[in-house]
N, C-alpha and C positions, 0 to 999 in steps of 0.2 A: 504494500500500500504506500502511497505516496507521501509523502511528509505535508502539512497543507500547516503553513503562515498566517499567521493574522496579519490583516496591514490598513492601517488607523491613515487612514487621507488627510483630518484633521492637524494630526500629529507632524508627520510627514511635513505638511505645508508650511506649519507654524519652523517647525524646525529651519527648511530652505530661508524663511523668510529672516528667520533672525541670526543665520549663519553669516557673520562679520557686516552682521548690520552697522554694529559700535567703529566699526574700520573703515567703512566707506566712505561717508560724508564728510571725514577730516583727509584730506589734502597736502601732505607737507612736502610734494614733490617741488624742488627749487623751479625745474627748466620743463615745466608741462608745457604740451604741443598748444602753442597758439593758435587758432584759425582766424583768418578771413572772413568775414561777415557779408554776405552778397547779396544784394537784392538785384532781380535783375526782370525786368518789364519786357514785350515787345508790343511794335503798334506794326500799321503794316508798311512803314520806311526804314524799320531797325530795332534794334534790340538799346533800349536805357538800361546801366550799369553801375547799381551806386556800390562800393566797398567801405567800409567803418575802417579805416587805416591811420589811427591816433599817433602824435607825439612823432612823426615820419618829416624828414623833407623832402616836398616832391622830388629834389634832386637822388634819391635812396630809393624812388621808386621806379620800377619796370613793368611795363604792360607788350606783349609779344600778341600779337593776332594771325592765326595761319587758317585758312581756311575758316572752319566753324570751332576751331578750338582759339580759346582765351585765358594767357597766362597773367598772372597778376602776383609780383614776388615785390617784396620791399626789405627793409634793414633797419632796424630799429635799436639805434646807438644808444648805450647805456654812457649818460651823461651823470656822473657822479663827483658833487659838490660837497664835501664832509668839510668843514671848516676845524681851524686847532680848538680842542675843547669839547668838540660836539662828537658824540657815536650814533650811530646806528641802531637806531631798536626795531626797526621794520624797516622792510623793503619788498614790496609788494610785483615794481613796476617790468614787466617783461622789456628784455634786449636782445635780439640774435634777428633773426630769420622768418620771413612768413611767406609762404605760398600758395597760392590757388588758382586750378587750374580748371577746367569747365569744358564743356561743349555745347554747343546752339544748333538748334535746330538746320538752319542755313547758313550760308557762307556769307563772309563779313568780306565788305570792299573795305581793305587797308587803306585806299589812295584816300577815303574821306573819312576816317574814324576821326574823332574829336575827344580830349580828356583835359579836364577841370580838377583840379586840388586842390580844396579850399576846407579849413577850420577839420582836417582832420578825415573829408568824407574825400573819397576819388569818382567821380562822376566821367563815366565813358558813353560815347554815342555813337555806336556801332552798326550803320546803316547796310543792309541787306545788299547782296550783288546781285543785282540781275540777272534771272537765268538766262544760257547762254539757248540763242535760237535755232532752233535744229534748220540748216540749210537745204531746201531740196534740189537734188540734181534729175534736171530732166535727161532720161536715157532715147539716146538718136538712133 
């Protein structure tokens, strides 16, 4: 005969649930993966592209457009002001590297894309290429 388990669902669940629940919600990793915040709209001239890219100068920012893929990588310099006297008791503010990368539905004309950086937000205007018109050959 077979050996036959009780098994309590209740139990089970309760358990999952509060297996390293106390671990989770605290955080103390220094260099957790930032991301890139995208909103990204289309009407039917092109695709609007707003990014959240804080505390950057546009000059540390790169936007790369190849067909319907859109890079968006920037660098975010840790500017550190400790004066004699003063420490350290927190430091919150992320520095290194961000990247995001994406695809659109259809293919971006590069010759007219458009980008805005202002207060922190990168704003791109990424207008749709034309699709190319199939040419008919008349056969003689």
């Amino acid at each position: 005969m077979a050996n036959i388990a009780r098994f309590n669902v209740l139990d089970n669940a309760l358990d999952d649930l509060m297996r390293g629940f106390f671990v989770r919600p605290l955080n103390l990793e220094r260099n957790a993966q930032v991301q890139l915040r995208v909103d990204v709209t289309e009407d039917e001239k092109g695709y609007n592209v707003r990014a959240e890219i804080p505390g950057v100068k546009k000059e540390d920012i790169n936007v790369a457009v190849d067909g319907n893929e859109v890079e968006i990588s920037a660098e975010v310099k840790n500017e550190k002001e400790v004066k004699e006297g003063e420490r350290v008791l927190r430091a919150e503010r992320y520095f290194g590297k961000v990247y995001r990368a994406f695809s659109l539905e259809q293919d971006v004309d590069e010759t007219a894309t458009q980008a805005k950086y202002a207060d922190g937000v990168l704003e791109l205007r990424l207008p749709k290429k034309a699709p190319a018109s199939v040419k008919r050959i008349s056969i003689q």
